[in-house]
N, C-alpha and C positions, 0 to 999 in steps of 0.2 A: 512534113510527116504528120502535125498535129492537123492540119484540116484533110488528110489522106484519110485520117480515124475517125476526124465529124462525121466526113460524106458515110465513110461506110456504117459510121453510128447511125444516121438518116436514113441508107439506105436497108439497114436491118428495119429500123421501126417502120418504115412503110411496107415494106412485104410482111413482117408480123402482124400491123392493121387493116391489108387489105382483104384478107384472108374471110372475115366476119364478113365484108363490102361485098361480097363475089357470091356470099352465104343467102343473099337477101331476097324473097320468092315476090315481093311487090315491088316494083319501082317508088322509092324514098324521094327524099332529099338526101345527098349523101355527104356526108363530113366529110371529105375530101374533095368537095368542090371549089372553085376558085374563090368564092366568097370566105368559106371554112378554111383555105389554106392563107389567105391575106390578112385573116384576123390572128389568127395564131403565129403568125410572122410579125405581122404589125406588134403581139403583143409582148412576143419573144427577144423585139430589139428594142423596145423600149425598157422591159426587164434588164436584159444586159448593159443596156446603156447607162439603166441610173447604177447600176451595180461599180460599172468603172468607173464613172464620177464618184462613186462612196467613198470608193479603193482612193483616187486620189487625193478626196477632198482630206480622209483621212492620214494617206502619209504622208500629205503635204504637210499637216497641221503638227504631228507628232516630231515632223522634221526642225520645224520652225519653232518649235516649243522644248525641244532638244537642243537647239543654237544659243535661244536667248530666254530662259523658265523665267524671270521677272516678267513677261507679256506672257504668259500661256494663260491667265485669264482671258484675255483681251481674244488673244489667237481662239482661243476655245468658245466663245460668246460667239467669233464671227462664223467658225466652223458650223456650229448647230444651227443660224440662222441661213448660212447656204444652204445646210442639210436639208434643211425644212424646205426651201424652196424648191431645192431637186425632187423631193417626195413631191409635194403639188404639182409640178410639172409632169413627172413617171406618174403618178393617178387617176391624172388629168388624160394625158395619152392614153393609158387604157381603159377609161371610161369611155373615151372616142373612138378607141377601137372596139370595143366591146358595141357600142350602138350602131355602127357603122356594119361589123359583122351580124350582127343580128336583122338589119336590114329596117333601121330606124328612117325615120322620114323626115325631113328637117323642114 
C-alpha cells in the first residue's frame, strides 16, 4: 500500500510539472529529459541511502550504549567517525551526480 502512494505521489508530481513543459513556444533543453531525470534519481537514492545508514548507524549505537553505558564513550567516538565517513561518501555521490548531470567532461 505504501509504494501504491509513492507511485501515485510521482505520478501527481509529473502531470503538475509537465503542464509548464507543453507551455514552451521554443524548443529547450527540457528538465525531463533522460539526462534531468538520472541526475535527480541518482541524487534521490544516494540521499535516501545515507539517510538509512544515519537511522542505523544511529539505533544501532543508542542500542548498544543502552546494554552496556560504561562504553558509550567508546561507542559514541566510533559512531561519529562512521558518520563522518557516510557523509563523504553521500557528498561525494552527489557531487558525481551532479557533474555527470550537468554533462561534465572527464
Amino acid at each position: 500500500m505504501k509504494a501504491l502512494k509513492v507511485l501515485g505521489l510521482v505520478a501527481v508530481a509529473f502531470v503538475m510539472t509537465s503542464g509548464s513543459l507543453f507551455a514552451q513556444t521554443a524548443p529547450t533543453t527540457s528538465v525531463l529529459s533522460g539526462k534531468g531525470i538520472g541526475f535527480g534519481l541518482a541524487m534521490a537514492l544516494t540521499i535516501v541511502g545515507a539517510a538509512y545508514g544515519f537511522g542505523k548507524i544511529g539505533a544501532a549505537a543508542l542500542e548498544s550504549m543502552a546494554r552496556q553505558p560504561e562504553v558509550a564513550p567508546r561507542i559514541q567516538t566510533a559512531m561519529i567517525i562512521i558518520a563522518a565517513m557516510l557523509e563523504g561518501a553521500t557528498l561525494a555521490s552527489v557531487i558525481l551526480a551532479y557533474l555527470v548531470g550537468n554533462g561534465a567532461s572527464f
